[in-house]
C-alpha positions in Angstrom: 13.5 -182.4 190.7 13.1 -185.9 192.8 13.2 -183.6 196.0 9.4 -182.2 195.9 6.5 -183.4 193.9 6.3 -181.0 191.5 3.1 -180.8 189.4 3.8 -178.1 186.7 6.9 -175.5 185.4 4.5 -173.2 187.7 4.7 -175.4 191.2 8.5 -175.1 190.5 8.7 -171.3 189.6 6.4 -170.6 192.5 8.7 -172.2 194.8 12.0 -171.0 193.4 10.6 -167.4 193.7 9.3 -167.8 197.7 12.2 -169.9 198.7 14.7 -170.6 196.1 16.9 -167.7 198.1 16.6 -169.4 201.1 18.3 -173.0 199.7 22.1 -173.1 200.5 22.5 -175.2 197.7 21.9 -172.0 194.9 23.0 -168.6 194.9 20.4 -166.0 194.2 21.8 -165.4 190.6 20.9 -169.3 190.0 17.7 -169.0 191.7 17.0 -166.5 188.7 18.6 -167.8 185.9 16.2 -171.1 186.8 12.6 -169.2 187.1 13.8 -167.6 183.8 14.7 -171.1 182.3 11.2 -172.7 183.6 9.2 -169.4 182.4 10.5 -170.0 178.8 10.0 -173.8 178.7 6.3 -172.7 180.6 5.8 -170.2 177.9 6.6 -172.1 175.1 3.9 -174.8 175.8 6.5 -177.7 176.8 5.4 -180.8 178.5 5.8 -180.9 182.2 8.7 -183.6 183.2 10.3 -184.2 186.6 12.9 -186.9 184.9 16.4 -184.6 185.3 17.7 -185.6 182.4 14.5 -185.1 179.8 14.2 -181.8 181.5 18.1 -180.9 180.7 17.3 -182.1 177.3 14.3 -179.4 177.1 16.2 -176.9 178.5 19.0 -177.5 175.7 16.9 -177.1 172.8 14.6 -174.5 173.9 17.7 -171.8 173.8 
């Protein structure tokens, strides 16, 4: 999250979709599972956080 300056779950899922392939650091089956985790916190109205560890916590207890 600290690597960009991300504005929304949309700036993030926009990325991952044009580029997220291209970054050695996932493999394309991350890449997906992450726009789908971002969509869902998106579409359930979450606040926006770039702090890592607030945004794990979201993801936890969105599921």
């Amino acid at each position: 999250m600290g690597k960009r300056d991300w504005k929304s779950f949309d700036d993030v899922i926009g990325w991952l979709k044009k580029s997220g392939d291209e970054d050695r650091r996932f493999t394309p089956g991350e890449v997906q599972h992450m726009i789908d985790d971002f969509s869902r916190l998106r579409d359930k109205g979450m606040e926006f956080v770039r702090d890592p560890e607030k945004l794990c916590d979201q993801l936890k207890n969105s599921r």
